[in-house]
C-alpha positions in Angstrom: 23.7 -16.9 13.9 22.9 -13.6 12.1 24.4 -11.3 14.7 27.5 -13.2 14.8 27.9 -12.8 10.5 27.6 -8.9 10.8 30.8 -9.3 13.4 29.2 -6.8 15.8 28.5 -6.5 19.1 24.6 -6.2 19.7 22.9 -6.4 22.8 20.3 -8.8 22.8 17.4 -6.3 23.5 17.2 -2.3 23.4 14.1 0.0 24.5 14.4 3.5 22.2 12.2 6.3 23.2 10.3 6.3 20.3 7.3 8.4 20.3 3.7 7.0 19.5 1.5 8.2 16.8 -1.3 7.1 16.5 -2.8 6.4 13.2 -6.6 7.0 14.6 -8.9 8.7 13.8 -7.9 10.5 10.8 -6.7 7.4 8.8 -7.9 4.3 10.3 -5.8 3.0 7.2 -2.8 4.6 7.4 -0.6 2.5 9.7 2.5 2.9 7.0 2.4 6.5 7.6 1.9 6.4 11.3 4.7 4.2 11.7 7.0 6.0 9.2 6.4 9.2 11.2 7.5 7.5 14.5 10.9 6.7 13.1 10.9 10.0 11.3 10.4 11.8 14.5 12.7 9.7 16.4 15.7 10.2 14.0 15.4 13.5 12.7 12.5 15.5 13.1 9.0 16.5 13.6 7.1 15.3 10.9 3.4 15.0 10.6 1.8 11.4 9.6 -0.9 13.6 7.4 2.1 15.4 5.8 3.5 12.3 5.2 0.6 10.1 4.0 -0.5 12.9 1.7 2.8 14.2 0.3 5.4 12.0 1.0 4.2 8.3 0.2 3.2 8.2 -3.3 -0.8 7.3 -3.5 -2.8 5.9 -6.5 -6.6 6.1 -6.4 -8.2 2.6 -7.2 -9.2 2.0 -10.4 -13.2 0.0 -10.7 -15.0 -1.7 -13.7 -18.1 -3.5 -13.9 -16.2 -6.8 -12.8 -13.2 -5.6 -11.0 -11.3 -3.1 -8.5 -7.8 -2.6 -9.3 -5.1 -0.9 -7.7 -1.1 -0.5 -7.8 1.6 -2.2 -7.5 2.0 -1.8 -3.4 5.9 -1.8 -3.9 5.5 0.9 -6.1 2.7 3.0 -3.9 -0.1 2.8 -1.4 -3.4 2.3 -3.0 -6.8 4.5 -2.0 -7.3 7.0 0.3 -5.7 6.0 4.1 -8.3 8.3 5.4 -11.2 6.0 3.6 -10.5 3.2 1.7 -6.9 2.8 1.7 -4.9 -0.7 0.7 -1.6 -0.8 1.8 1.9 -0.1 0.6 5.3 -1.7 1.1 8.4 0.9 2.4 9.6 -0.3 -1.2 7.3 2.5 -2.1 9.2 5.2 0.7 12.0 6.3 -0.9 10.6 10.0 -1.3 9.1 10.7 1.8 12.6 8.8 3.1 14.9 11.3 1.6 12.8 14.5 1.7 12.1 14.9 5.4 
């Protein structure tokens, strides 16, 4: 039903050549980057998930008290350290490393 709303022709399947990246062992918490530099690398160039995860996709350290661990908003950016105790983000949160690469 969708397809036919967009009145295009799409094929029902594709396979791209998308090369893998793995997001082990340097951030076993770092899939957003990983994957972001798989479609970064497909599209336009070759970018580096550590370049990415570090300069690209805005990062907020976690925030503890005596009762709590807080962290941001993850459509606004990714929370902790992908490398240690990283959260998540949502590619809300992309725009910059989107538009700079």
């Amino acid at each position: 039903v969708w397809k036919e709303s967009l009145c295009l022709s799409l094929p029902e399947r594709a396979l791209l050549d998308v090369p893998v990246v793995y997001q082990y062992p340097e951030m076993p918490n770092g899939c957003e980057a990983a994957a972001l530099t798989m479609l970064l690398q497909y599209y336009v160039s070759a970018a580096d998930k550590l370049d990415i995860a570090y300069t690209y996709i805005p990062r907020v350290d976690f925030t503890s008290t005596w009762f709590s661990t807080y962290g941001p908003d993850p459509a606004d950016a990714y929370a902790g350290d992908p490398a240690l105790d990283g959260f998540y983000c949502l590619p809300r949160s992309w725009p910059r490393a989107r538009t700079a690469i």
